[in-house]
Steps between C-alpha positions, in 0.01 A plus 500: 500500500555389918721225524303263715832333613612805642420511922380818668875578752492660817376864441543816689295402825627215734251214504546231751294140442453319836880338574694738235773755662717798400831591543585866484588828674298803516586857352406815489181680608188343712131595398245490738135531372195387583251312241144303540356263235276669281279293205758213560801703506715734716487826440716804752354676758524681818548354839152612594320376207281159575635165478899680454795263561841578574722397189886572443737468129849493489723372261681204601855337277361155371841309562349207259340746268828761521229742508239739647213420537199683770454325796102644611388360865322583792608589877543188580849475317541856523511454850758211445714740280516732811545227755797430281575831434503597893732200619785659266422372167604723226207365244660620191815284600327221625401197262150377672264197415135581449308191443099447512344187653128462412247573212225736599492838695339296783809262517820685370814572700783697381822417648806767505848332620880652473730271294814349693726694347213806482795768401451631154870552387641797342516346162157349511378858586706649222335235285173557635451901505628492102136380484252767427186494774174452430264842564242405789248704383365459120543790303203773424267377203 
């Protein structure tokens, strides 16, 4: 019935392995939230709740993928994002490098750099915003 030659692809979420990078460009909409790990997994919550972490999704262009997918971090690349934001970067004409260097939550670094030639063009943005975005929020059960 499942073809075991067939490979789980990249899905909705991007999922850096220690030494793997992205290329894309961010669009639309930032959510902010705040979650905690409950029973092994994350669950929203409110600022004030105990054990809350700052978290931030945005859709981001996979240039390799020619896709959205949801980029999901914490402040310490959301505070890159408005580092790069603040020095004059427009971020959804920008093409930036995320990569992740390390293996456990203990060890990980996430890495945001501006291309050389950072300017999304006209035609790639043409190209890119005929994509549909992906919601950041999951619709009501």
């Amino acid at each position: 019935m499942f073809d075991e030659n067939i490979e789980k692809g990249p899905g909705e979420f991007v999922h850096l392995k220690d030494g793997d990078a992205v290329i894309g460009v961010v669009q639309g909409d930032v959510k902010v939230f705040w979650s905690r790990w409950v029973d092994k997994k994350t669950e929203e919550c409110s600022k004030e709740d105990e054990g809350a972490r700052m978290r931030f999704k945005v859709n981001i262009f996979n240039k390799e993928l020619g896709r959205f997918q949801l980029l999901e971090q914490g402040p310490g690349l959301y505070g890159d994002f408005k580092d790069l934001q603040a020095t004059g970067y427009d971020m959804q004409r920008t093409w930036v490098r995320l990569s992740r260097k390390g293996s456990t939550k203990n060890d990980t670094e996430y890495t945001l750099l501006t291309l050389p030639e950072h300017k999304v063009t006209d035609a790639e943005l043409e190209m890119i915003q005929s994509h549909e975005l992906l919601p950041l929020t999951k619709p009501e059960e």
